[in-house]
Residue, then its C-alpha position, 0 to 999 in steps of 0.5 A: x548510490x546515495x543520489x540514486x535512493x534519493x531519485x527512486x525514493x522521490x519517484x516511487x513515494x510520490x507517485x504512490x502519495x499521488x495515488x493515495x491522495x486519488x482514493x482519499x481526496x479525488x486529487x489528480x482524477x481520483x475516484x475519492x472515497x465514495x468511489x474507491x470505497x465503491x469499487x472495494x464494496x463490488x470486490x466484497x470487502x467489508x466494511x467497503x469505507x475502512x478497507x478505502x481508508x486504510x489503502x488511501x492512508x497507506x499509500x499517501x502517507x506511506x508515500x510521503x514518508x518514503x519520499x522524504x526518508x523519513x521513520x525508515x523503513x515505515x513508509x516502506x511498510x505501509x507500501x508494502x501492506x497496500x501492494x500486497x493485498x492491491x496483488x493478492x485481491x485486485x491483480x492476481x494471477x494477471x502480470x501485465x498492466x494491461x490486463x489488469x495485472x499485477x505489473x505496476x504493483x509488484x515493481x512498486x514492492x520490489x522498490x520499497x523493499x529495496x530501500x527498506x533492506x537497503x535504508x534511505x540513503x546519505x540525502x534523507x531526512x532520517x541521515x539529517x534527524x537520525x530519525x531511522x526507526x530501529x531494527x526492533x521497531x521494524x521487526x514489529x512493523x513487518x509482523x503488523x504487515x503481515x498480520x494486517x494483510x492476512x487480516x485483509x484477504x480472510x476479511x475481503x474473502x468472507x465478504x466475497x463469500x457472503x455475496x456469493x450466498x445472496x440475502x439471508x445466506x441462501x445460496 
């Protein structure tokens, strides 16, 4: 069992550290800031830049830390909080990938989510440091999460509603 979190932790954190570092760096074919924040800006995120940040330092550091199973359930958390709104503002109500929909993001949930109920497993740097992050600090991530991602959808959701009215707020 062990070797099998190492071998979805390994896949899933570094893959989405990939991902994170196509919005923040332009790594591996990546948009890179200016890009992504681009592309949010035409969703109606507002501020375009903070919301590109935050998904880029969620994804690449949240990545990283799971990978390595390091501060359990952290990465994990900032997975969470990047495929939640990724799901709710980009994807939804398409499931395929195909058509632009929720597919890759939701499977990307449900494998850190595992690992976070489940923990990292025996071959982890948390398992070596005894660094895993206790069930009160987890508690308090999982409310920052929430939190962030309610934030997160009334803050894109105000800015789609001020496109939507034109120059001066007439409609």
């Amino acid at each position: 069992m062990d070797f099998g979190l190492l071998i979805l932790r390994l896949v899933v954190g570094l893959l989405l550290a990939g991902h994170g570092a196509q919005k923040l760096f332009g790594w591996f074919g990546g948009p890179g800031l200016a890009g992504f924040s681009g592309w949010l800006a035409s969703m109606g995120f507002r501020p375009p830049r903070f919301w590109a940040v935050l998904a880029g330092v969620c994804e690449f550091s949240g990545g990283i830390l799971f990978a390595l199973g390091l501060y359990s359930p952290l990465g994990s958390l900032l997975i969470a909080a990047s495929m939640l709104v990724a799901i709710a503002r980009a994807h939804w109500p398409k499931i395929w990938v195909t058509e632009g929909g929720l597919e890759l993001p939701l499977v990307n949930l449900a494998a850190v989510t595992a690992v976070a109920v489940a923990g990292p497993g025996a071959i982890s740097l948390d398992a070596r440091a005894g660094t895993m992050l206790s069930g009160t600090l987890t508690t308090v991530g999982v409310i920052l999460v929430l939190a962030g991602w309610i934030v997160a959808l009334v803050n894109s959701g105000q800015g789609r509603a001020r496109q939507a009215a034109g120059p001066a707020g007439q409609a």
